[in-house]
Backbone as JSON Lines, residues from 0, in Angstrom:
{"i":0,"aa":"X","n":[201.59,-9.21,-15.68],"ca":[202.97,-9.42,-15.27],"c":[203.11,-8.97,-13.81]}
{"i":1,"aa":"X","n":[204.15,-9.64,-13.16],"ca":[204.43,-9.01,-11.57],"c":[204.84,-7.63,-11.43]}
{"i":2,"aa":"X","n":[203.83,-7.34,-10.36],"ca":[204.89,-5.8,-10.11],"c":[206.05,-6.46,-8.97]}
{"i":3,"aa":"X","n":[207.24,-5.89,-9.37],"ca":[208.49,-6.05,-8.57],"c":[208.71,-4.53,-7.82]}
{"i":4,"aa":"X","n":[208.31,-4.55,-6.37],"ca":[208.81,-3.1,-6.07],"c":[210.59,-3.09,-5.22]}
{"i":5,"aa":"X","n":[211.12,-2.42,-5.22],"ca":[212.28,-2.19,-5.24],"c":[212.77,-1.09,-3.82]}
{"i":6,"aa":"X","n":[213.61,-1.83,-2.76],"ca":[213.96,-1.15,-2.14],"c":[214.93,0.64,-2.14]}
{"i":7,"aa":"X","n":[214.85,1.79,-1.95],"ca":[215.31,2.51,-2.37],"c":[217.06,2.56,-2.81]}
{"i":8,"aa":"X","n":[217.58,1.5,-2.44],"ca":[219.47,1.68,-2.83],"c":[219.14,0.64,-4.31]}
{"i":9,"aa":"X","n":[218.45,0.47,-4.83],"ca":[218.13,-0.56,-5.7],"c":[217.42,-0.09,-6.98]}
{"i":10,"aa":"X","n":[216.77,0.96,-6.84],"ca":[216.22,1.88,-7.49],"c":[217.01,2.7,-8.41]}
{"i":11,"aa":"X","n":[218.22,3.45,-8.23],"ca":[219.33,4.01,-9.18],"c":[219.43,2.77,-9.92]}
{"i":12,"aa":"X","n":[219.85,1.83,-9.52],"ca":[220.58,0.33,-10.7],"c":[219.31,0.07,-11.53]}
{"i":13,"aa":"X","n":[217.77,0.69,-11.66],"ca":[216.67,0.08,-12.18],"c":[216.49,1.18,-12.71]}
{"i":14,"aa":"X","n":[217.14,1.87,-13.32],"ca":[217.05,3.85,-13.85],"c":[215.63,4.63,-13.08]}
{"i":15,"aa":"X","n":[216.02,4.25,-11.48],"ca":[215.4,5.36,-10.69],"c":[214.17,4.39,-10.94]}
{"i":16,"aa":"X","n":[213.81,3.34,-11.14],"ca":[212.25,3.18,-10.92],"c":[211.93,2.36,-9.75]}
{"i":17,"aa":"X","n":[210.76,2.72,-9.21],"ca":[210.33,2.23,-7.29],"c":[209.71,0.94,-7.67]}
{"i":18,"aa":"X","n":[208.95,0.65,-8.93],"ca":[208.14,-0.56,-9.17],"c":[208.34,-0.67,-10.73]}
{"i":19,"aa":"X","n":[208.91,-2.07,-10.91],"ca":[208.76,-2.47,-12.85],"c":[208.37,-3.85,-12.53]}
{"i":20,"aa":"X","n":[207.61,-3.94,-14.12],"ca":[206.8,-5.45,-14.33],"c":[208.1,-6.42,-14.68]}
{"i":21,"aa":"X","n":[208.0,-7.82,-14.85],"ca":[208.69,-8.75,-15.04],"c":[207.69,-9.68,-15.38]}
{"i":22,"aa":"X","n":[208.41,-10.18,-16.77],"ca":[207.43,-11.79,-16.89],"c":[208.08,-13.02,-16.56]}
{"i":23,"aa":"X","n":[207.55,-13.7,-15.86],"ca":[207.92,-15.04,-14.86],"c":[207.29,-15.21,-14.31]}
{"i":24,"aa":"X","n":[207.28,-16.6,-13.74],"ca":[206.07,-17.71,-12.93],"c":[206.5,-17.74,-11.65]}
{"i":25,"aa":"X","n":[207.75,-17.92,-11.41],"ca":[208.5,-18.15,-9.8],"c":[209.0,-17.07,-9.4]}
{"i":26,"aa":"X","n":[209.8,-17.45,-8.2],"ca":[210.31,-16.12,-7.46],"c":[211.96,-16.45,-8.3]}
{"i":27,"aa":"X","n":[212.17,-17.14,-8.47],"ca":[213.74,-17.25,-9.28],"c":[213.28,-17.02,-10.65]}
{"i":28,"aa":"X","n":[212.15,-17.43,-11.1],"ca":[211.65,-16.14,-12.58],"c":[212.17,-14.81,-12.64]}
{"i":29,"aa":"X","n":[211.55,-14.43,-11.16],"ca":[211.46,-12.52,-11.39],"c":[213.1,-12.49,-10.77]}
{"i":30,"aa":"X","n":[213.45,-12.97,-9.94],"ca":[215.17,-12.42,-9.92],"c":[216.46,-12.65,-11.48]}
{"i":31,"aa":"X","n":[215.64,-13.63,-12.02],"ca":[216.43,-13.94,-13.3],"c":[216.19,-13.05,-14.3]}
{"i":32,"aa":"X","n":[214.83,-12.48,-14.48],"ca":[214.34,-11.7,-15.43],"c":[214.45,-10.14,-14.62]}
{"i":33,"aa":"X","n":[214.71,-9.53,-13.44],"ca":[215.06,-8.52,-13.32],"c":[216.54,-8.18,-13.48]}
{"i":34,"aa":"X","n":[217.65,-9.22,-13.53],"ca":[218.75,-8.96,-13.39],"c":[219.1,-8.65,-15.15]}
{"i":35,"aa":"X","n":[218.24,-9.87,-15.97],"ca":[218.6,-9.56,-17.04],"c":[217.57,-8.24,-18.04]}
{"i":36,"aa":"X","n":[216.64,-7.54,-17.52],"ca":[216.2,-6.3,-17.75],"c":[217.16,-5.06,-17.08]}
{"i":37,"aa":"X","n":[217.83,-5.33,-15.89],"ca":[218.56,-4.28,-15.26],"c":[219.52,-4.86,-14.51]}
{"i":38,"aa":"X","n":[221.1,-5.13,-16.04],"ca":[221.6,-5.92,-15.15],"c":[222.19,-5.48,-13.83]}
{"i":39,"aa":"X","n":[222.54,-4.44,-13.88],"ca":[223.16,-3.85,-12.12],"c":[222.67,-4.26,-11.1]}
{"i":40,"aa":"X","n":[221.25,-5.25,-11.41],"ca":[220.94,-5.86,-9.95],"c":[221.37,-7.18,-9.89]}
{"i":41,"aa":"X","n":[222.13,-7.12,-10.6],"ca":[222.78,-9.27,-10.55],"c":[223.03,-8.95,-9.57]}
{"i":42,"aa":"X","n":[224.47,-8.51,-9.4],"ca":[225.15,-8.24,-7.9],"c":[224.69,-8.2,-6.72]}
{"i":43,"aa":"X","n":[223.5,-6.96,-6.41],"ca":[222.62,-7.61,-5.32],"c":[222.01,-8.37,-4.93]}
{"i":44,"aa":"X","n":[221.6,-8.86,-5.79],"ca":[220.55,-10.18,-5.97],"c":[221.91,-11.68,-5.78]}
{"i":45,"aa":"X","n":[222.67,-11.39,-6.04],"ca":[223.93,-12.69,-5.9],"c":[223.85,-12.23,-4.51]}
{"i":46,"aa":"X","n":[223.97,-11.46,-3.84],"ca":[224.81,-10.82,-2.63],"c":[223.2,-11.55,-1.22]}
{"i":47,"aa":"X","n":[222.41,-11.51,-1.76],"ca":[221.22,-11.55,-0.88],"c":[220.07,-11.29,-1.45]}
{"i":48,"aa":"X","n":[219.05,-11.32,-1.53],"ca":[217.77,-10.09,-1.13],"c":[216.71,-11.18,-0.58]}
{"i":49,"aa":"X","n":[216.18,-10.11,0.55],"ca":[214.59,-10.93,0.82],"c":[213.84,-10.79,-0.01]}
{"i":50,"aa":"X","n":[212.65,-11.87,-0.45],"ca":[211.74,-11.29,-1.13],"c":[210.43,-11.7,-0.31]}
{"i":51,"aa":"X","n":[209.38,-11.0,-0.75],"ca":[207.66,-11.1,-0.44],"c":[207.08,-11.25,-1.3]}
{"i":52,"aa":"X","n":[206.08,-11.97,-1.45],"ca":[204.85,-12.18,-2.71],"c":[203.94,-11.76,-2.02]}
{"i":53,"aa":"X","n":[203.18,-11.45,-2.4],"ca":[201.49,-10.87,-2.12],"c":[201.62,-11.06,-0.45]}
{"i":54,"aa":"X","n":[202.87,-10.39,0.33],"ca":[202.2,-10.27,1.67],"c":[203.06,-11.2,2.07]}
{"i":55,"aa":"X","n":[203.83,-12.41,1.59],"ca":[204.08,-13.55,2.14],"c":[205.55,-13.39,2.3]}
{"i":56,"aa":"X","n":[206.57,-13.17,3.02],"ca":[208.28,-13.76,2.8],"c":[208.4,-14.96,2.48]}
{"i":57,"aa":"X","n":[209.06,-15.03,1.57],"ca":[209.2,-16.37,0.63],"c":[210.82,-16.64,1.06]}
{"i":58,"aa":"X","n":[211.43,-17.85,2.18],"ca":[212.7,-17.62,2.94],"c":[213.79,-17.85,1.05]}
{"i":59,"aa":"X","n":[213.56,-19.3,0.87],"ca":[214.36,-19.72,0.05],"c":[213.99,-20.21,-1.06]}
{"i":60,"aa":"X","n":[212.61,-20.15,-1.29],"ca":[212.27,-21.07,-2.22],"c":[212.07,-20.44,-3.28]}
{"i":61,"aa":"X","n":[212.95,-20.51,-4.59],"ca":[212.81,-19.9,-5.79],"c":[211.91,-20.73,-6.8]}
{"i":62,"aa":"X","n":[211.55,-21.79,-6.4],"ca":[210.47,-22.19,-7.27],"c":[209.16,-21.83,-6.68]}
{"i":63,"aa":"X","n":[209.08,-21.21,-5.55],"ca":[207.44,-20.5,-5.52],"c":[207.14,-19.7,-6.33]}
{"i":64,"aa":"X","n":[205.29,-20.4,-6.89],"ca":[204.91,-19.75,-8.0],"c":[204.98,-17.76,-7.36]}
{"i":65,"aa":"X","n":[204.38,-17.53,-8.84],"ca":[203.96,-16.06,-8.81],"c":[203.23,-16.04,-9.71]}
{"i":66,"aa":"X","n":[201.91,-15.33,-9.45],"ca":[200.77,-15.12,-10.79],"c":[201.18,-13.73,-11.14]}
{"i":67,"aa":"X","n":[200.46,-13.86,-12.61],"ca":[200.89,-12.18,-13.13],"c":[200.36,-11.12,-12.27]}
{"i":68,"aa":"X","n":[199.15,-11.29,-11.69],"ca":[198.78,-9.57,-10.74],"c":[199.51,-10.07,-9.15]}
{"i":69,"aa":"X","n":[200.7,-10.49,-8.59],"ca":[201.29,-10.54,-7.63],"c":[202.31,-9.43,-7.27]}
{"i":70,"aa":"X","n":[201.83,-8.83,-5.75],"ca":[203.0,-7.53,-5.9],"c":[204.48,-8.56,-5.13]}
{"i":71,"aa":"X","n":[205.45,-8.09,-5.6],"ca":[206.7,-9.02,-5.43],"c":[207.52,-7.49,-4.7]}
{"i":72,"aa":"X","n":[207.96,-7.43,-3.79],"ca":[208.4,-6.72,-2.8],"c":[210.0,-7.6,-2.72]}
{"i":73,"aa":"X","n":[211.13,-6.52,-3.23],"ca":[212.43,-6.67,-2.92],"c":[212.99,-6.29,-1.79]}
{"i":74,"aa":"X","n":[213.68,-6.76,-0.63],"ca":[213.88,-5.97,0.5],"c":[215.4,-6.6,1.13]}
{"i":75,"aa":"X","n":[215.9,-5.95,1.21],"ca":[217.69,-6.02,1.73],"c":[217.43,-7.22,3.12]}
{"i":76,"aa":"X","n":[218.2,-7.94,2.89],"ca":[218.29,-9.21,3.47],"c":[219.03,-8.95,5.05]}
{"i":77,"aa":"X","n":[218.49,-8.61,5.74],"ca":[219.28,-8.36,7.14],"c":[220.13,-9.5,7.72]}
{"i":78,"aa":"X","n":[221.48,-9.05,8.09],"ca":[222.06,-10.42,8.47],"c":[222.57,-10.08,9.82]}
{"i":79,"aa":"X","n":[222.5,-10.8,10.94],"ca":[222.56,-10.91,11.87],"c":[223.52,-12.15,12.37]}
{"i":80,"aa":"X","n":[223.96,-12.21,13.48],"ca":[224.9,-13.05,14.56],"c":[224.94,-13.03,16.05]}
């Protein structure tokens, strides 16, 4: 399964944990299946988040795969103007 690691303001809503597994294939897998393991991250996850797969920023595409040993890196979506 993916490890999903978790930026630190994100971590209280996941009962304090820095990294949990998720089972799913895509990157809209692991945001669907983390919100519904811990829902307090719907909200952020509606609101924004960047994500990374194995190294990669993935901008928009929620159908990019994810294999089960992929580290999936959550990271606050910087917005700029």
């Amino acid at each position: 399964m993916p490890e999903v690691h978790l930026w630190s303001a994100l971590r209280a809503l996941a009962d304090g944990n820095e990294c949990v597994t998720v089972e799913a294939s895509t990157v809209g897998g692991v945001l669907k299946a983390l919100a519904a393991q811990y829902p307090g991250l719907q909200e952020p996850i509606d609101a924004g988040v960047s994500v990374a797969v194995d190294g990669r920023i993935i901008a928009s595409a929620l159908n990019e795969p994810v294999r089960p040993d992929s580290e999936v890196y959550l990271m606050q979506r910087i917005k700029g103007g």
